[in-house]
C-alpha positions in Angstrom: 0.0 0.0 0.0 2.9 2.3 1.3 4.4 1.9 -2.4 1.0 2.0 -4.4 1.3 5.9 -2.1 4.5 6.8 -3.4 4.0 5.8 -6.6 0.0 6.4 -8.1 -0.2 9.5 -5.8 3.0 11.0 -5.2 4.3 10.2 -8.7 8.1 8.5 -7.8 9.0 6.0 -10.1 9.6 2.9 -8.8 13.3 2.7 -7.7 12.9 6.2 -5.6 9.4 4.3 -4.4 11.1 1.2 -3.3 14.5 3.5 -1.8 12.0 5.8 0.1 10.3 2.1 1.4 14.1 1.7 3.1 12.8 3.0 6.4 10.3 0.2 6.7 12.5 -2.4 5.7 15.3 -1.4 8.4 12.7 -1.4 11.3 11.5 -5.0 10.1 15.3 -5.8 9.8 16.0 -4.7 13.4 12.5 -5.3 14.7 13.2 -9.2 13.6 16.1 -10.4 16.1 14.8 -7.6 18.8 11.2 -9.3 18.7 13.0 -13.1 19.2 14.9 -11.5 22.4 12.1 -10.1 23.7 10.4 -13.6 22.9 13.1 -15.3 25.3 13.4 -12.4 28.2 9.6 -12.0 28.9 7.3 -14.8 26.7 5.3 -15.3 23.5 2.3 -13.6 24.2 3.6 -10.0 25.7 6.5 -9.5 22.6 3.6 -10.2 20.4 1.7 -7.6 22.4 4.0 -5.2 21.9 4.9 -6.0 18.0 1.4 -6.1 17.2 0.6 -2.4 19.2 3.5 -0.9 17.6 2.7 -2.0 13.8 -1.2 -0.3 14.7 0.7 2.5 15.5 2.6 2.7 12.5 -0.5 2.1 10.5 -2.3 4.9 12.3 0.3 6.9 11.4 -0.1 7.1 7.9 -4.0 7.8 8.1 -2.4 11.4 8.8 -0.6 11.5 5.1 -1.9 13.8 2.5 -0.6 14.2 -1.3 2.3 16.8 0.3 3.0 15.1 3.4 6.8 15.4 4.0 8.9 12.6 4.3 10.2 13.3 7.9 6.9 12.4 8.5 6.5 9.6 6.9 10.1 7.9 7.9 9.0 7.1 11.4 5.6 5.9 10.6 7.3 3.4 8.1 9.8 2.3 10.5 7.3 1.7 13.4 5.5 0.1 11.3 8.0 -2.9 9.8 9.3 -3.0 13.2 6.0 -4.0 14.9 5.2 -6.1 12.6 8.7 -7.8 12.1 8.9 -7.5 16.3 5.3 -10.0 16.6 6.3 -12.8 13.8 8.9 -14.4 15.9 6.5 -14.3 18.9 4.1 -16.1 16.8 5.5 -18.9 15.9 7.2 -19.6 19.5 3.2 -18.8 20.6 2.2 -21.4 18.0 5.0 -24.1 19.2 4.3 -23.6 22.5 0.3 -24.4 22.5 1.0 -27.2 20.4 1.5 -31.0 21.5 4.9 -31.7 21.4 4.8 -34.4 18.7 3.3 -31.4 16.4 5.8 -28.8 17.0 6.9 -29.1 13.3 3.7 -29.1 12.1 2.4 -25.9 14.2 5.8 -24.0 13.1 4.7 -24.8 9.2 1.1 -23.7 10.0 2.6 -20.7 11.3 4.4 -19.4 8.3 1.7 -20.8 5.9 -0.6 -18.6 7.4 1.8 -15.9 7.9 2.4 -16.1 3.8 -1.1 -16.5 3.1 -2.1 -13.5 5.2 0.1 -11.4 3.8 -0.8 -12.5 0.4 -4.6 -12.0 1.0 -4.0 -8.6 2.7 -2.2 -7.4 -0.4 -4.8 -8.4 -2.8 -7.5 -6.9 -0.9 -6.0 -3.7 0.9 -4.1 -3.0 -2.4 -7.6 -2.9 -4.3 -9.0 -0.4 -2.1 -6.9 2.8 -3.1 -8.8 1.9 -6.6 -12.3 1.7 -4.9 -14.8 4.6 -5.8 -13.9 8.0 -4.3 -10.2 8.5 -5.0 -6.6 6.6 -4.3 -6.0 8.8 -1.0 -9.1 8.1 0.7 -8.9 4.1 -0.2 -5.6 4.6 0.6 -6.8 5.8 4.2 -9.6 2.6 4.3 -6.5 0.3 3.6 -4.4 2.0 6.4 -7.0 2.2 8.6 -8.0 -1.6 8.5 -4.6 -2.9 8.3 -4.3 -0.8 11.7 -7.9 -2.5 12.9 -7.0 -6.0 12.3 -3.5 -5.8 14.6 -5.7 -3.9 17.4 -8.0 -6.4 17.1 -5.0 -9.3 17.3 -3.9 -7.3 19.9 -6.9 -7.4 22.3 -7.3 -11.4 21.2 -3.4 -11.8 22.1 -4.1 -9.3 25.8 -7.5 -11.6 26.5 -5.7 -14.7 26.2 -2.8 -13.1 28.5 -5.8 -12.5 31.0 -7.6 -15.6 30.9 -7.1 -18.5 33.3 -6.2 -21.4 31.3 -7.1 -24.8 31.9 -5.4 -27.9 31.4 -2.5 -25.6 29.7 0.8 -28.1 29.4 4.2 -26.3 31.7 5.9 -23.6 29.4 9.6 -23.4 29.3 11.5 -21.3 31.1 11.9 -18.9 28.6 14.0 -16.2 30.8 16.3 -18.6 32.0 17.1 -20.3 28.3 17.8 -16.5 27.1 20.3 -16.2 30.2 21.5 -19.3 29.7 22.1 -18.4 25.9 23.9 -14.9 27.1 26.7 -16.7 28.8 27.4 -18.7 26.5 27.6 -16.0 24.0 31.4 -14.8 23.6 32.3 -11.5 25.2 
């Protein structure tokens, strides 16, 4: 969507589209390893939390764009943006191994980034097609934002319920904090 913005309404071609997109790549570069720390140090469910309030924020962002919006503004939003979502994925699929029977872990972890591919694939399709829908590409452009920034709320308050909840019959977790630890001394100074 961020590209379809650059390009149909601000009018870059598509190499200074996909240079200006650099800021969103290097959150989700960065947002990546951080969010697979944060995994370790505190659990699943609260780094996926966190990824998946930071990426609405960076979609919120942009529902403030206009055809001149500068791109100071627009740097930050990008960034927050690939590093929330980058910061939930590996949170995900540790979530996803975790809840599943041990004989299955494989099979949740392939589940995981199926649906990961898929999703991203459907979300394309259907939030690129509505820049095109009726009233104008900056308005669509704003619906697109605007749900993509929906949907992770919405996984958001799923992912806080279940923090909330009292589970029954949920198998032991690992200790996540004291694997990380573990891993930290052994790393070389």
């Amino acid at each position: 969507m961020f590209s379809l913005y650059l390009q149909q309404l601000r009018h870059y071609s598509a190499l200074i589209a996909g240079l200006l997109l650099l800021p969103e790549a290097v959150g989700a570069v960065i947002g990546s390893p951080l969010g697979g720390r944060a995994t370790a140090r505190i659990g699943a469910r609260p780094a996926m939390l966190i990824g998946l309030l930071l990426g609405a924020a960076g979609f919120a962002g942009l529902l403030g764009t206009t055809t001149h919006t500068s791109y100071g503004y627009l740097v930050p939003v990008a960034f927050v943006a690939g590093f929330g979502m980058a910061f939930a994925m590996p949170a995900a699929t540790v979530g996803a191994i975790q809840a599943a029977p041990a004989s299955y872990v494989g099979i949740a972890a392939g589940v995981v980034n199926a649906a990961r591919q898929t999703g991203s694939v459907l979300g394309v399709a259907i939030l690129g097609a509505l820049p095109r829908a009726g009233s104008g590409f900056l308005p669509g452009f704003h619906r697109a934002v605007a749900a993509s920034a929906v949907i992770f709320l919405a996984g958001a308050a799923l992912n806080a319920a279940y923090m909330i909840a009292p589970r029954k019959g949920a198998r032991p977790q690992p200790d996540l904090q004291r694997e990380a630890s573990e891993m930290d001394e052994q790393q070389p100074a």
